[in-house]
C-alpha positions in Angstrom: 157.6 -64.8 18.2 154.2 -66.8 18.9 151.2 -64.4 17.9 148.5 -64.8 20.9 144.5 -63.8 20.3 143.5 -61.8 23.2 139.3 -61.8 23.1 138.7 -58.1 22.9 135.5 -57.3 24.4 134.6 -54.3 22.3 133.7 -57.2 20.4 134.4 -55.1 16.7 136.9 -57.4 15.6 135.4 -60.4 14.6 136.2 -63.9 13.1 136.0 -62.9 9.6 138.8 -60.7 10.2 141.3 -63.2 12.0 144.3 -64.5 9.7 144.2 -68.0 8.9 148.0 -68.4 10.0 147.2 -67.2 13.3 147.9 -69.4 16.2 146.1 -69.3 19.3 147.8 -71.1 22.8 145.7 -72.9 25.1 146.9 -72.2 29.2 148.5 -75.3 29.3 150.9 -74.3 25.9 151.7 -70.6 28.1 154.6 -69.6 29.2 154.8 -68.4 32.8 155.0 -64.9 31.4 152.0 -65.6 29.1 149.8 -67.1 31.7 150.0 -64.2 34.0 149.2 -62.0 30.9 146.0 -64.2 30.7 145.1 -63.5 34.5 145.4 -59.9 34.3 143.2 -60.1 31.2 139.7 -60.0 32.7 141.2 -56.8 34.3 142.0 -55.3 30.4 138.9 -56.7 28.9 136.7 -54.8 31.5 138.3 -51.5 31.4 138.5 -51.9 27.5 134.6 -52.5 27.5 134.2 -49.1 29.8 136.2 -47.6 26.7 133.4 -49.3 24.5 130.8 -47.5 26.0 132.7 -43.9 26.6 133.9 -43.8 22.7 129.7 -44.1 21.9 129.4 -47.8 21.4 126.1 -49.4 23.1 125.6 -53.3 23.7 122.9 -53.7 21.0 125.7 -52.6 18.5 126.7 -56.2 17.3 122.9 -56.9 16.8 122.9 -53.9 14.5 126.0 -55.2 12.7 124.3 -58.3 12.2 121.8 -57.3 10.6 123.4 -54.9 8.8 125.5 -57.8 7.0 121.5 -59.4 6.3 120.6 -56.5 4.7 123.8 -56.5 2.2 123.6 -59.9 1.6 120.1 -59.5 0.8 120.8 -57.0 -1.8 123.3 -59.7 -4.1 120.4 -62.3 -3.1 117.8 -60.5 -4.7 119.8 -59.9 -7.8 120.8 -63.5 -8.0 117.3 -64.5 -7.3 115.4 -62.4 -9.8 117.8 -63.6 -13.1 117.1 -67.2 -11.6 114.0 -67.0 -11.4 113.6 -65.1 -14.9 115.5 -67.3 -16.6 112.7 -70.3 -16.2 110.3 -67.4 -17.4 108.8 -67.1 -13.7 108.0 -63.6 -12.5 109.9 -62.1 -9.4 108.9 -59.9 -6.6 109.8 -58.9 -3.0 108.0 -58.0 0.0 109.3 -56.5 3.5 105.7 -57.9 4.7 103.1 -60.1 4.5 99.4 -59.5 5.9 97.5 -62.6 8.2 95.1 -61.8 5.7 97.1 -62.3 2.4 98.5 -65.6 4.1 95.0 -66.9 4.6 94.4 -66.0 1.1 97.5 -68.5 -0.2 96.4 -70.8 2.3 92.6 -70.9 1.2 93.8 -71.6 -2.1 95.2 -75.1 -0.9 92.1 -76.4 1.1 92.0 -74.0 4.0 89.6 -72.3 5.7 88.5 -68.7 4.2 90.3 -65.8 4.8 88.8 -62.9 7.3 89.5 -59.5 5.7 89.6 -57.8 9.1 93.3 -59.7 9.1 94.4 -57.2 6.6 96.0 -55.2 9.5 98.0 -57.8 11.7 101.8 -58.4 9.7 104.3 -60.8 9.5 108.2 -58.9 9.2 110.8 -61.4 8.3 113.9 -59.7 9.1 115.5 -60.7 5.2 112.1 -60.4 4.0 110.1 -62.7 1.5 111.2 -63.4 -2.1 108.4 -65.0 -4.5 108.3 -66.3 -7.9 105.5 -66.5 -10.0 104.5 -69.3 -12.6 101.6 -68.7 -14.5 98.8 -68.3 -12.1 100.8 -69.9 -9.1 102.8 -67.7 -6.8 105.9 -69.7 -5.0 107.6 -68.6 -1.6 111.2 -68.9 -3.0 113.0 -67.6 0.6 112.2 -66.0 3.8 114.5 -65.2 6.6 114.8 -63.9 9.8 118.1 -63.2 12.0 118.4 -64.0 15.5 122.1 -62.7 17.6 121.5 -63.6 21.6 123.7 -63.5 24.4 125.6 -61.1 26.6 127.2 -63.5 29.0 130.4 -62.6 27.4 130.5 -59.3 27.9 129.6 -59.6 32.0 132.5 -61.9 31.8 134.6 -59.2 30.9 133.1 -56.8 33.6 133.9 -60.1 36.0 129.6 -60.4 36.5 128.2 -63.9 37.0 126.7 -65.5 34.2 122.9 -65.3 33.9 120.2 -67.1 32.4 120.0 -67.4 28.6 117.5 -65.2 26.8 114.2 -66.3 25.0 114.1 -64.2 22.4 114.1 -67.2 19.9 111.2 -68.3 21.3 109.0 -65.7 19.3 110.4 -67.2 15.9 107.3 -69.4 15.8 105.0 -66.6 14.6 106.5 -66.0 11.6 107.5 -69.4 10.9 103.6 -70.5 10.9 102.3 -67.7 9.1 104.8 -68.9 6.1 103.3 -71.9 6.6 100.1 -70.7 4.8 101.9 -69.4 2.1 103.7 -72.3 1.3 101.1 -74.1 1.5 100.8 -75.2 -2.4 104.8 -76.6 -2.1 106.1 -79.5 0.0 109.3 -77.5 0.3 109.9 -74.8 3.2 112.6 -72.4 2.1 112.5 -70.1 5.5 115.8 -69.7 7.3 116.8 -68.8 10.5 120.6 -67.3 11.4 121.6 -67.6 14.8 124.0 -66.5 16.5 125.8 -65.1 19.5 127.2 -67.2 23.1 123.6 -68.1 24.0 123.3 -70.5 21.5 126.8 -72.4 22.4 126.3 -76.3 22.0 127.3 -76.3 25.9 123.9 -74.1 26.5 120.6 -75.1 26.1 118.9 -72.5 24.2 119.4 -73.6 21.0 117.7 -77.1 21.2 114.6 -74.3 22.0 114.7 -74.4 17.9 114.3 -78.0 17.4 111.9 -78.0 19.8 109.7 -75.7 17.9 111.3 -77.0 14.8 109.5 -80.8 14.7 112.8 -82.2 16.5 114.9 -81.3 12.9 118.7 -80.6 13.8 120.2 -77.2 13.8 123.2 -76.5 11.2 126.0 -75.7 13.6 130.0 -74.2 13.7 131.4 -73.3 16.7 133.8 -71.1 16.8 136.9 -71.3 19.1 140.5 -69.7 20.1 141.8 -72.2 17.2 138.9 -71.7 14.5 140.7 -70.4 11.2 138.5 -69.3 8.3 139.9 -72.9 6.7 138.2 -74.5 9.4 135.1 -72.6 9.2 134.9 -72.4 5.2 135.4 -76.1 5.7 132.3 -76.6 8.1 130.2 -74.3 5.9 130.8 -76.3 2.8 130.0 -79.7 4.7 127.0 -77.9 5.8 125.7 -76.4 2.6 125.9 -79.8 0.7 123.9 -81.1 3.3 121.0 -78.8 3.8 117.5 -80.3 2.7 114.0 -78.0 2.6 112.2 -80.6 2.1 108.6 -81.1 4.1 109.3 -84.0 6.6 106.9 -86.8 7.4 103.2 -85.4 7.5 103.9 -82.5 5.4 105.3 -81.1 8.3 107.3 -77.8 7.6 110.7 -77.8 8.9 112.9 -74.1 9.2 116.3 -74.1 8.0 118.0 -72.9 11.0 121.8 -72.4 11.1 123.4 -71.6 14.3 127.0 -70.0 15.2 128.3 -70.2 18.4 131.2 -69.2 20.5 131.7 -69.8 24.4 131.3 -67.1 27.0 133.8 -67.3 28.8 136.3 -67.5 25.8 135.8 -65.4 23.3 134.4 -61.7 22.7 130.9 -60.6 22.3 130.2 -60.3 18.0 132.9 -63.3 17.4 130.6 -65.7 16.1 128.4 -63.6 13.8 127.4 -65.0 10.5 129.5 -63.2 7.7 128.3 -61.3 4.0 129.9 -64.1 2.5 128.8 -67.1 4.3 124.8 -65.6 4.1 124.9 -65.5 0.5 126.2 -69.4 -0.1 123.4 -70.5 2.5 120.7 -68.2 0.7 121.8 -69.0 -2.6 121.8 -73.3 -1.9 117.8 -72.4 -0.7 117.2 -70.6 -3.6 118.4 -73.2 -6.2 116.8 -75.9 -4.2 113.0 -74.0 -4.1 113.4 -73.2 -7.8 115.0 -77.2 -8.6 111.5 -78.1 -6.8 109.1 -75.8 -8.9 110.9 -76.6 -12.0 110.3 -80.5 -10.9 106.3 -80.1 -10.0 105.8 -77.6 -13.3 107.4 -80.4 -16.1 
């Protein structure tokens, strides 16, 4: 018997979860039987999304998953970061938050204009927070990180709604970006990440080119996820893209974001399929944390 994966719009079983022998039929593979399963589906999907809602659940639920798996990965990250960064006798510390103020300071320090202590009350909040190292008197950024999830097309799919506009959330990512800006601003290496994720940022959208837009044109890191992804396919992508991923300042000292994008298609698969996993944070996170410290290690011999 041929094992068919039904999009379930509860959207709590996600990609991380699906069996790497699992095949998935396109219509044109169906058998008349399975094709009119497949137009009776929007039907199932939208009553199983009224269940979603009547057993408790609430839309912003996958947002709250991701970044719930943030917060985890975070945890092994700042283990893994502190012996790093101890072993090359550097001193590690971790902030939810960072002041205007305190970024002025760091910024000062390099050349720029002098702080204004009345800043002292206006915050950036990186979603994964700020890891920095500390060499003698110079204190190093060694990773900030926010978490981005955007899109509900998919789910007024299900509920047989037309598609809307895309959301832009994404576009108040700049903030934060800038302000660790100034506290990089003694490296020529950026170590601040961005995960996206969710159908808005599908490569057949628009929204996520918003990021390279405010990004100094640099290309997203991207997977898509499909009816045929396996985790060999995906583990396979994420590999390719971890060897590949470069934090260094471009052209003009110019500081680029690490931004990593994951993407499934509306109309195909379920709200929460294309969420970053625990596993595939912490081998991005790590890659950034190896390169900062390979770059302070490099300007300190």
């Amino acid at each position: 018997m041929r094992k068919i994966s039904i999009p379930i719009c509860a959207g709590k079983k996600l990609m991380e979860n699906i069996s790497p022998k699992t095949i998935y039929l396109s219509p044109n593979n169906m058998t008349s039987n399975e094709s009119n399963y497949e137009n009776t589906q929007s039907k199932g999907l939208s009553n199983r999304h009224k269940k979603y809602h009547d057993d408790g659940n609430h839309l912003c639920q996958e947002s709250n998953i991701s970044e719930s798996s943030l917060k985890k990965s975070m945890e092994k990250i700042k283990q893994y970061a502190k012996k790093e960064i101890e072993k090359y006798g550097g001193k590690y510390s971790f902030v939810n938050k960072v002041s205007l103020y305190e970024a002025q300071v760091a910024y000062h320090k390099a050349g720029g204009p002098s702080p204004d202590i009345e800043n002292n009350k206006y915050f950036m909040k990186p979603d994964a927070g700020i890891i920095f190292a500390q060499f003698g008197d110079e204190k190093y950024v060694i990773f900030c990180g926010e978490d981005k999830i955007q899109g509900t097309n998919d789910i007024r799919y299900c509920n047989n709604l037309t598609k809307q506009s895309c959301g832009n959330a994404i576009e108040r990512f700049a903030k934060n970006v800038r302000a660790c800006e100034l506290l990089t601003s003694n490296m020529s290496v950026f170590p601040y990440i961005i995960f996206a994720s969710g159908c808005d940022f599908h490569h057949t959208e628009t929204i996520s080119k918003r990021f390279e837009m405010g990004n100094y044109g640099k290309s997203n890191h991207y997977i898509n996820i499909s009816k045929e992804s396996t985790k060999e396919d995906i583990n396979t992508q994420l590999e390719d893209i971890i060897k590949n991923i470069s934090i260094d300042n471009l052209k003009g000292n110019k500081c680029c974001s690490s931004i990593f994008v994951k993407a499934h298609k509306y109309d195909e698969m379920s709200n929460g399929s294309s969420l970053w996993t625990l596993e595939e944070r912490i081998k991005i996170i790590k890659r950034v944390v190896d390169l900062t410290l390979n770059h302070i290690r490099e300007k300190n011999l």
